[in-house]
Backbone as a printed PyTorch tensor [residue, N CA C, xyz], in Angstrom:
tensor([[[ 12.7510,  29.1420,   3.8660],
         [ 11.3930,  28.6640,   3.7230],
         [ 10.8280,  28.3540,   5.1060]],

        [[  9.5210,  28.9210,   5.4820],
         [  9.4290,  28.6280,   7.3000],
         [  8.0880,  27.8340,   6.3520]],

        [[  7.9790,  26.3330,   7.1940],
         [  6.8350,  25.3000,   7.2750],
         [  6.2900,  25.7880,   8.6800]],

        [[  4.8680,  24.7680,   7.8630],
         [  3.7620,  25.0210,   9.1880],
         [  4.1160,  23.9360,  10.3740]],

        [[  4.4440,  24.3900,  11.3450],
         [  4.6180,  23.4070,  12.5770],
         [  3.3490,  23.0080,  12.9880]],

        [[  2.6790,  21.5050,  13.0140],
         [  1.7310,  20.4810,  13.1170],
         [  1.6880,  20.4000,  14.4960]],

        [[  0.4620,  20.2210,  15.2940],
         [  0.9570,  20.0080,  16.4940],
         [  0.6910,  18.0290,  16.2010]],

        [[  1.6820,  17.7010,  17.6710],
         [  1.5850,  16.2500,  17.1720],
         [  0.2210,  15.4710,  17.5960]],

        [[ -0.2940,  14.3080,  16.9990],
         [ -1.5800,  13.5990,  17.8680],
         [ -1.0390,  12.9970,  18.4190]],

        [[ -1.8680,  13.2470,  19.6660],
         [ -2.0850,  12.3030,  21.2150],
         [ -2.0730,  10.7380,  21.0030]],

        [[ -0.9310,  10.5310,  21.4720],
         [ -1.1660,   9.0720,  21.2610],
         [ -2.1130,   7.9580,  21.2890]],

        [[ -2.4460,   7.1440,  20.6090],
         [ -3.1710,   5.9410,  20.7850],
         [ -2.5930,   4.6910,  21.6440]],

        [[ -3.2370,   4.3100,  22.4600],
         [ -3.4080,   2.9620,  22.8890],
         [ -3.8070,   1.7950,  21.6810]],

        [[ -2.9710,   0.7730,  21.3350],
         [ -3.5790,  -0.3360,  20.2020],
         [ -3.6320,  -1.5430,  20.9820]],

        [[ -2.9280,  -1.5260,  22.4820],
         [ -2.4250,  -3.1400,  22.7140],
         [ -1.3810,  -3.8640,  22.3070]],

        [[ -0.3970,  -2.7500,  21.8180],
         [  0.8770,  -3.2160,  20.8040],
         [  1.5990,  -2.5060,  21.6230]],

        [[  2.7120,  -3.6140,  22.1320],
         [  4.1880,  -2.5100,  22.7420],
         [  5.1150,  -2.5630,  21.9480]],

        [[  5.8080,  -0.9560,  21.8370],
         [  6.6880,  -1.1630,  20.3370],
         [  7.6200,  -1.8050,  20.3490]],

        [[  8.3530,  -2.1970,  19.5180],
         [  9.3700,  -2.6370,  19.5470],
         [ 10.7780,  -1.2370,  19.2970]],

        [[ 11.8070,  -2.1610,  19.6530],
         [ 12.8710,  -1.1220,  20.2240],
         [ 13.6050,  -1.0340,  18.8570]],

        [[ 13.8100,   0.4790,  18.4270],
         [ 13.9690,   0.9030,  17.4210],
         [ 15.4370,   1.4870,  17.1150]],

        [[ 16.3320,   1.4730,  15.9950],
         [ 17.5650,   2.1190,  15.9710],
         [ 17.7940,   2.5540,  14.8490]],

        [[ 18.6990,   3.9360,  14.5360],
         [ 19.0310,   4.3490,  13.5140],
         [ 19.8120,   3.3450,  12.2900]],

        [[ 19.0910,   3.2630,  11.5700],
         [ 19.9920,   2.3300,  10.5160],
         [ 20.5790,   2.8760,   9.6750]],

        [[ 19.9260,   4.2770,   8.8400],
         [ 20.8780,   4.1740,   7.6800],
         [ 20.4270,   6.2370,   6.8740]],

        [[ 20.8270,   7.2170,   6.5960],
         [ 20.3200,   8.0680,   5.9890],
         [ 20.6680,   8.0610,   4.5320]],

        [[ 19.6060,   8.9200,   4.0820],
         [ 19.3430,   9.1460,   2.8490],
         [ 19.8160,  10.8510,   1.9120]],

        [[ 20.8730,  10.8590,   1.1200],
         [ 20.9780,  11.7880,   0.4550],
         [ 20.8970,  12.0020,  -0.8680]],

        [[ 21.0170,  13.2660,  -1.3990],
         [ 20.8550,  13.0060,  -3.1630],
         [ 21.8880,  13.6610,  -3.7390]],

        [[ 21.8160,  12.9610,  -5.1560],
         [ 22.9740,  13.9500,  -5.7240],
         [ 22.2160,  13.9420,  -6.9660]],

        [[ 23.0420,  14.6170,  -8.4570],
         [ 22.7720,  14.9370,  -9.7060],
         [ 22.9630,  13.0300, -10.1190]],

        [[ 22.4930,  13.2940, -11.2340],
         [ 22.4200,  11.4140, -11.8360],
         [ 23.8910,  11.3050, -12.6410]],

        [[ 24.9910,  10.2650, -12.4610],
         [ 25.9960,  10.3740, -13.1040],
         [ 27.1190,  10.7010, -11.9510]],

        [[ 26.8100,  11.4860, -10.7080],
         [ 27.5150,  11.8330,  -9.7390],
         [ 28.1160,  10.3720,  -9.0790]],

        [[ 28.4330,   9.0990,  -9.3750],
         [ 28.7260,   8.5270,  -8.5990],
         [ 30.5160,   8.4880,  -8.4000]],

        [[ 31.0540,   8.6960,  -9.2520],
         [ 32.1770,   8.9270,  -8.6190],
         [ 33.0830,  10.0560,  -7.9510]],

        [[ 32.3790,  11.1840,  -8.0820],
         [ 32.2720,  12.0630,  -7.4190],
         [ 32.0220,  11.8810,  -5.7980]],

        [[ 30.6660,  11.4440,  -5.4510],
         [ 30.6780,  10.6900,  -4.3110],
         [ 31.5340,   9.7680,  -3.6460]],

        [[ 32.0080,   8.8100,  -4.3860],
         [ 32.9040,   8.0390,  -3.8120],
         [ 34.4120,   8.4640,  -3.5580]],

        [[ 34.7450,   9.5600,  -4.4410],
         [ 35.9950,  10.4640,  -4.1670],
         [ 35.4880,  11.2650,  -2.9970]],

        [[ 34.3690,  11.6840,  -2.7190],
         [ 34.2120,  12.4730,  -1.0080],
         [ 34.1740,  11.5040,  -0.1420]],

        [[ 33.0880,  10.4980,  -0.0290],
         [ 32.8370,   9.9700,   0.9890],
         [ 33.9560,   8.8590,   1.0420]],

        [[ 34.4070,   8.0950,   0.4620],
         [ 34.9450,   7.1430,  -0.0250],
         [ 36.8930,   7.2960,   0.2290]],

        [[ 37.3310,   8.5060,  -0.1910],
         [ 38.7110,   8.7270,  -0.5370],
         [ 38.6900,   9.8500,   0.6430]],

        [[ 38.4040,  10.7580,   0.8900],
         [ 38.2330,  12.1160,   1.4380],
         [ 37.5320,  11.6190,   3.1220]],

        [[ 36.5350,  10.9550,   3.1480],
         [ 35.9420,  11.0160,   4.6460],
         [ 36.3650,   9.5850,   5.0690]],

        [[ 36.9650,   8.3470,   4.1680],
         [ 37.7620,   7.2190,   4.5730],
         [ 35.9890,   6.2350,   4.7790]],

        [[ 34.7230,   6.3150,   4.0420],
         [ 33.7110,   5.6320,   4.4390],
         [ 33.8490,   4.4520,   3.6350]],

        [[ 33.6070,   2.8800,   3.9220],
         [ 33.6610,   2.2450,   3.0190],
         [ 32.5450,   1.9590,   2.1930]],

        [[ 32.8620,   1.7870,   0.9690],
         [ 31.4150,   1.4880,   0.0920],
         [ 30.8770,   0.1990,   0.0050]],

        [[ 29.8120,   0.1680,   0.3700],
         [ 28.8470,  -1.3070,   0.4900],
         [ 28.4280,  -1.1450,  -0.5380]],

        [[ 27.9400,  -2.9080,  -1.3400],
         [ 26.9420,  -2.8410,  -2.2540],
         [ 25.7140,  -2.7360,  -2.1450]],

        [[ 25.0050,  -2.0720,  -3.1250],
         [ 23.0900,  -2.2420,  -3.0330],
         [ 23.0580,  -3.1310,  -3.1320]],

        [[ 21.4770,  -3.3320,  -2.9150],
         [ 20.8980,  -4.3030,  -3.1410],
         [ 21.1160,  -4.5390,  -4.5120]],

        [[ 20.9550,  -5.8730,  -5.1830],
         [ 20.6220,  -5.8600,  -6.9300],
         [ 19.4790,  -5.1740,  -7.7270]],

        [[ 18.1210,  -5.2220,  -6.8520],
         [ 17.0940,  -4.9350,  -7.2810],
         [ 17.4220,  -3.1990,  -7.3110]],

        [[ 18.2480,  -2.6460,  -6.4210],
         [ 18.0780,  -1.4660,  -6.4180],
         [ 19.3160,  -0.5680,  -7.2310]],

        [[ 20.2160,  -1.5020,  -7.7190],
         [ 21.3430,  -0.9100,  -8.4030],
         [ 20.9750,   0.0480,  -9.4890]],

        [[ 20.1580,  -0.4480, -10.6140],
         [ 19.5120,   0.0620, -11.4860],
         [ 19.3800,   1.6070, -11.0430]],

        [[ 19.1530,   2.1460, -10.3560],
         [ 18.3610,   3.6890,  -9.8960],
         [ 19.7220,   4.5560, -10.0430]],

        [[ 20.8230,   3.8590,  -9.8800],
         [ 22.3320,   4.3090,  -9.9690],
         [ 22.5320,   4.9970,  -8.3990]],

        [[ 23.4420,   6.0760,  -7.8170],
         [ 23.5980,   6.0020,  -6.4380],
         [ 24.8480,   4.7390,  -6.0010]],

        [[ 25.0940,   5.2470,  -5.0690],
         [ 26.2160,   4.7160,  -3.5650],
         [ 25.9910,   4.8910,  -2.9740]],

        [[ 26.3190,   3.4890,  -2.2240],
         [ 26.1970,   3.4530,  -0.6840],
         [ 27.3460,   3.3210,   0.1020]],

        [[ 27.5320,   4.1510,   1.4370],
         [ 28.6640,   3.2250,   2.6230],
         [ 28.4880,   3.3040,   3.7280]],

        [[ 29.3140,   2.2170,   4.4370],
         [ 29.1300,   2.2720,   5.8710],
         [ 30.0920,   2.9460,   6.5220]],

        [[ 29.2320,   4.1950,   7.8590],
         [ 29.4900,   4.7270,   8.3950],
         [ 29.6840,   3.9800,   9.8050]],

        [[ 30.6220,   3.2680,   9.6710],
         [ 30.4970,   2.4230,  11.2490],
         [ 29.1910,   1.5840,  11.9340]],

        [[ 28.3590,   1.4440,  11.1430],
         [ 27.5990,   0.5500,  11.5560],
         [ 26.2780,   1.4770,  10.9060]],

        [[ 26.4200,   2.7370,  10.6640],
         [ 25.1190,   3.2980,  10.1050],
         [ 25.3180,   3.8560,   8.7600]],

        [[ 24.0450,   3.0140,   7.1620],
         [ 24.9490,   3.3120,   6.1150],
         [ 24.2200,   4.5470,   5.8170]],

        [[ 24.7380,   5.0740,   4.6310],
         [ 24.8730,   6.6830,   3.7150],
         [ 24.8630,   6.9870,   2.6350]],

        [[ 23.3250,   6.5980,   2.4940],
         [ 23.0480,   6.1880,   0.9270],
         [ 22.8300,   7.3640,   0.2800]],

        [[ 23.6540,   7.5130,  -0.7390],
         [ 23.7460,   8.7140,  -1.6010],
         [ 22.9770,   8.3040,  -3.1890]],

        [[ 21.7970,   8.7510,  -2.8190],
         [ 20.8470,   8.2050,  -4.1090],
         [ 20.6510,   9.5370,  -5.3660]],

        [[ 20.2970,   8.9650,  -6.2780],
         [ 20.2730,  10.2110,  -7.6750],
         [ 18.9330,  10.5330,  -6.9220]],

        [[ 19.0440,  11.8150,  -7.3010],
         [ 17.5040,  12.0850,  -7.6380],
         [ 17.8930,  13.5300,  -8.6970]],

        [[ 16.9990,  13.1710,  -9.9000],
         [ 16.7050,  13.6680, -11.4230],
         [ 16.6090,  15.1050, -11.2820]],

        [[ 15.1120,  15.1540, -10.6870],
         [ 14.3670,  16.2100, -10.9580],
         [ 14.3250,  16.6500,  -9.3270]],

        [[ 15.0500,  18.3840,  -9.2440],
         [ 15.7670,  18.7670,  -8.2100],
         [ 15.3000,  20.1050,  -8.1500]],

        [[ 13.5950,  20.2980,  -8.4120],
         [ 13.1050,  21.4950,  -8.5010],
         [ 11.7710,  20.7070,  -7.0880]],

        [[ 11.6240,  22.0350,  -6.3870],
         [ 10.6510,  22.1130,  -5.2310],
         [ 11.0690,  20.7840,  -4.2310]],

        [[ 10.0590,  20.3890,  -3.0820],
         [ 10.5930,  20.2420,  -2.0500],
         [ 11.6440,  18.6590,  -2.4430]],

        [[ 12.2720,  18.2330,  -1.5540],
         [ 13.3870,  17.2590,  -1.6610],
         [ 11.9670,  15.6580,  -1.5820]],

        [[ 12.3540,  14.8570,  -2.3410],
         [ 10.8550,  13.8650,  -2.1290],
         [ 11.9970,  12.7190,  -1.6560]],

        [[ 13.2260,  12.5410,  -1.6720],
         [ 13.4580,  11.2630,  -1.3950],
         [ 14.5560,  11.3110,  -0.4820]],

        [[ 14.6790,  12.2950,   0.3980],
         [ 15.6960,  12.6250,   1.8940],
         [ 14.7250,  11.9850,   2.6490]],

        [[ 15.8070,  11.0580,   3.4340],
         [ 15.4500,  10.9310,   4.9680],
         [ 16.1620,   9.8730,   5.5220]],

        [[ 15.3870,   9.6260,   6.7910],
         [ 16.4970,   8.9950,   7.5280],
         [ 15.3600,   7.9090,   7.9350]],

        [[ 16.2560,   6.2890,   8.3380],
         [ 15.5230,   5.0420,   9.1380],
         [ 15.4380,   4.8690,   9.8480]],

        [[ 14.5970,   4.0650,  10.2890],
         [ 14.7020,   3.3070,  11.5690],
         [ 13.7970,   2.0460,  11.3480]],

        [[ 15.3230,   0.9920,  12.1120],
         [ 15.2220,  -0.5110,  11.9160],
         [ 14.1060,  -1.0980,  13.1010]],

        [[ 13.1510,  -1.9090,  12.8840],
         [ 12.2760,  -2.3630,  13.5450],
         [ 11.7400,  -3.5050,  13.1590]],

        [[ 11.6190,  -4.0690,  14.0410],
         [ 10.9760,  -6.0720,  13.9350],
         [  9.4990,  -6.0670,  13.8490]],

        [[  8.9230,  -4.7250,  14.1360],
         [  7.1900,  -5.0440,  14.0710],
         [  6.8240,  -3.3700,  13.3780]],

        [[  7.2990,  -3.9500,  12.0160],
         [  6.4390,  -3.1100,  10.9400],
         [  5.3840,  -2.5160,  11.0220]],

        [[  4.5720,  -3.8360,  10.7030],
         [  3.3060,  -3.6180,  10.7310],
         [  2.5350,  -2.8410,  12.0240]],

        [[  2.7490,  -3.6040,  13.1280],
         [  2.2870,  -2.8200,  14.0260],
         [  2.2370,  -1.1560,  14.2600]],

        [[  4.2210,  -0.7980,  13.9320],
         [  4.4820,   0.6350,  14.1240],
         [  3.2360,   1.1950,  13.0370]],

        [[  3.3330,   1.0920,  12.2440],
         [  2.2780,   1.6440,  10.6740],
         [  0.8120,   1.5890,  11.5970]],

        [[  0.0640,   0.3510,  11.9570],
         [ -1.0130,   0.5040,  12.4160],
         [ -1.2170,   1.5700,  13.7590]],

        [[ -0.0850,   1.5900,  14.7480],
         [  0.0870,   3.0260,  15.4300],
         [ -0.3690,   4.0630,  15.3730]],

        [[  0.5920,   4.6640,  14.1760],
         [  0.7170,   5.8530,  13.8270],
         [ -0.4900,   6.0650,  12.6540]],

        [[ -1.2030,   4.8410,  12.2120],
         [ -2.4900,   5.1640,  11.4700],
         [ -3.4680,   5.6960,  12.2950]],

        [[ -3.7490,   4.2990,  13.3400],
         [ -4.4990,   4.6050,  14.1130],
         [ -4.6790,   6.1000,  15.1440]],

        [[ -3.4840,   6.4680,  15.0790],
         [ -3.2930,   8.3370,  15.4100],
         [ -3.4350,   9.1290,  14.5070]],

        [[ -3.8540,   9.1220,  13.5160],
         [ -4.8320,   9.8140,  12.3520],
         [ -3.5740,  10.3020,  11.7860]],

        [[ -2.1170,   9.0540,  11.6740],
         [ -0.9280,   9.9620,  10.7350],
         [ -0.8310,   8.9780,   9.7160]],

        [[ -0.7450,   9.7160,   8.3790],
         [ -0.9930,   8.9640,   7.4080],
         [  0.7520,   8.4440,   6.8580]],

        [[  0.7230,   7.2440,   6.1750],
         [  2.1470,   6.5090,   5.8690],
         [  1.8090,   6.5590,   4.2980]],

        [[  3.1930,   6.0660,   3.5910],
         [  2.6560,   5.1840,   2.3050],
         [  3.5000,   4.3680,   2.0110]],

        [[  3.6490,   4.2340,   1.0250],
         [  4.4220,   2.8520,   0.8240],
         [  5.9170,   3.3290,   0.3610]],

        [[  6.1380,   4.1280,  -0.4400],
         [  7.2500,   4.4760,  -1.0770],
         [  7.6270,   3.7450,  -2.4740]],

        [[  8.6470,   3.9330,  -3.4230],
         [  9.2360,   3.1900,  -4.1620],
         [  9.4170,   1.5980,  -3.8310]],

        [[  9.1180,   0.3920,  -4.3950],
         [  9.2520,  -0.5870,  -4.2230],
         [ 10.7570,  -1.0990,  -3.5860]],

        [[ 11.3990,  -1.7560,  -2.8320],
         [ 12.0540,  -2.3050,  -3.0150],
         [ 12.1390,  -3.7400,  -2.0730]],

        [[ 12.6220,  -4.1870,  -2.2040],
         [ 13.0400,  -5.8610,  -1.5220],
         [ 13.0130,  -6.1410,   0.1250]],

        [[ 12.6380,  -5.6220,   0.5770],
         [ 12.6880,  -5.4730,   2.0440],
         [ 11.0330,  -4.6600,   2.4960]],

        [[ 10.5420,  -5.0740,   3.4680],
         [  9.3110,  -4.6920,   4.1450],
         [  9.1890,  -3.3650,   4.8440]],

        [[  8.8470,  -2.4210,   4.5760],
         [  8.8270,  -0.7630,   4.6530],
         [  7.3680,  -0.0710,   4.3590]],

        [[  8.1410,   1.2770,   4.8950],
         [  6.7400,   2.3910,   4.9880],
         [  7.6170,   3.6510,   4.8380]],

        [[  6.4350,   4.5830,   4.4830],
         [  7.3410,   6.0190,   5.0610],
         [  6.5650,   6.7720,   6.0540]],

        [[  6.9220,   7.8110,   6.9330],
         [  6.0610,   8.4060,   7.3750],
         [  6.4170,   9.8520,   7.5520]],

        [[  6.3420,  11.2330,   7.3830],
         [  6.6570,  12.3850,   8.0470],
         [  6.0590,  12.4960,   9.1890]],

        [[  7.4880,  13.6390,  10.0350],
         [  6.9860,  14.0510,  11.0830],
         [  6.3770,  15.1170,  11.1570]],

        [[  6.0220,  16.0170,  12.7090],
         [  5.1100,  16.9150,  12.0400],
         [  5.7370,  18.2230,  11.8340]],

        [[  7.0340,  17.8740,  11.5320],
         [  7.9410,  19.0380,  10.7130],
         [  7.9210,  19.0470,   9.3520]],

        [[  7.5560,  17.7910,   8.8830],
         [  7.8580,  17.5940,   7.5330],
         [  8.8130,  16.1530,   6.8770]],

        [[  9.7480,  16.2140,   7.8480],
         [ 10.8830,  15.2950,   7.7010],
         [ 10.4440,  13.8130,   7.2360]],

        [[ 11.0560,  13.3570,   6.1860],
         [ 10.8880,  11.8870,   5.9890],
         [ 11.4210,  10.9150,   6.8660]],

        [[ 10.6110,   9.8020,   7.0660],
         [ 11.0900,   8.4320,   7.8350],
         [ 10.6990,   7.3740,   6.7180]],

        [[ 12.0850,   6.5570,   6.9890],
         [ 11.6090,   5.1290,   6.8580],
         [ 12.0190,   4.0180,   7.6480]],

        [[ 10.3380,   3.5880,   8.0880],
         [ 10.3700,   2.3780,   8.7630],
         [ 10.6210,   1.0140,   8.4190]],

        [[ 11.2370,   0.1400,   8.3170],
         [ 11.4780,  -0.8320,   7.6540],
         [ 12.1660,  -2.3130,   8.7940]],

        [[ 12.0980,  -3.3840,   8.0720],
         [ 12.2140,  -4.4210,   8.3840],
         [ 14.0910,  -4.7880,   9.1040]],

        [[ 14.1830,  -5.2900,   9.7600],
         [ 15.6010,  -5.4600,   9.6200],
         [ 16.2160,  -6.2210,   8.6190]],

        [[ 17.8700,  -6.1980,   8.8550],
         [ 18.3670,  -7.0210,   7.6350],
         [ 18.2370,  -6.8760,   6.1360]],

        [[ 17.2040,  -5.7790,   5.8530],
         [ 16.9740,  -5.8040,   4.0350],
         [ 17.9130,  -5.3810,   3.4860]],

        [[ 18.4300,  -4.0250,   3.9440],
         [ 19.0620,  -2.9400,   3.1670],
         [ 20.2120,  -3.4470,   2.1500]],

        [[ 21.4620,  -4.4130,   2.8270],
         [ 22.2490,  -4.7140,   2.2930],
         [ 22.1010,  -5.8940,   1.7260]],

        [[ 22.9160,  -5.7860,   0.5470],
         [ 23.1580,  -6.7830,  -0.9340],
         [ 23.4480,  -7.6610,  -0.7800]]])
């Protein structure tokens, strides 16, 4: 499948210096019911340990583990026809809000995503690729 390559916008000036950002955690999918399957690869097979979700987020079904300090959340996703809606990867940051007003203010649009317990956004790049920006500290249970 070849996507349209975006060129990127020119940055904005807001008066906001960002804050310093790090990989926290990626996002994969599997069939619904796959969880022990997962945990026999990642778990038994690649030696990752499994962290708990959050509570609020157990419900959705999925595993998680930590990869040495960056986790590997292996989430269901159902319906597995056309593009992938819930791949991607984070990044941990102390000024949310600001990053979001940024990248608004550069005419790139965010949204909110699925609810969960912790302070977040999403954004693509101009490949396509999902981000999520989010708060520190939420992820884990």
């Amino acid at each position: 499948m070849i996507r349209e390559v975006v060129e990127c916008p020119r940055p904005v000036k807001v008066g906001v210096t960002l804050s310093v950002m790090h990989l926290s955690h990626i996002n994969i999918t599997m069939p619904k019911g796959s969880e022990d399957i997962a945990r026999a690869f990642y778990g038994e097979l690649l030696g990752l340990r499994e962290i708990p979700k959050p509570e609020a987020l157990r419900v959705r079904g999925g595993v998680w583990f930590d990869a040495g300090g960056l986790d590997v959340h292996v989430s269901v996703e159902e319906a597995r026809n056309g593009a992938d809606a819930l791949r991607h990867f984070g990044l941990e940051c102390a000024d949310v809000d600001g990053v979001r007003a940024r990248l608004q203010a550069a005419g790139v649009g965010t949204e909110n995503g699925r609810p969960a317990p912790w302070r977040r956004f999403f954004v693509r790049d101009p490949f396509g690729n999902r981000i999520e920006i989010h708060e520190p500290g939420g992820l884990r249970g």
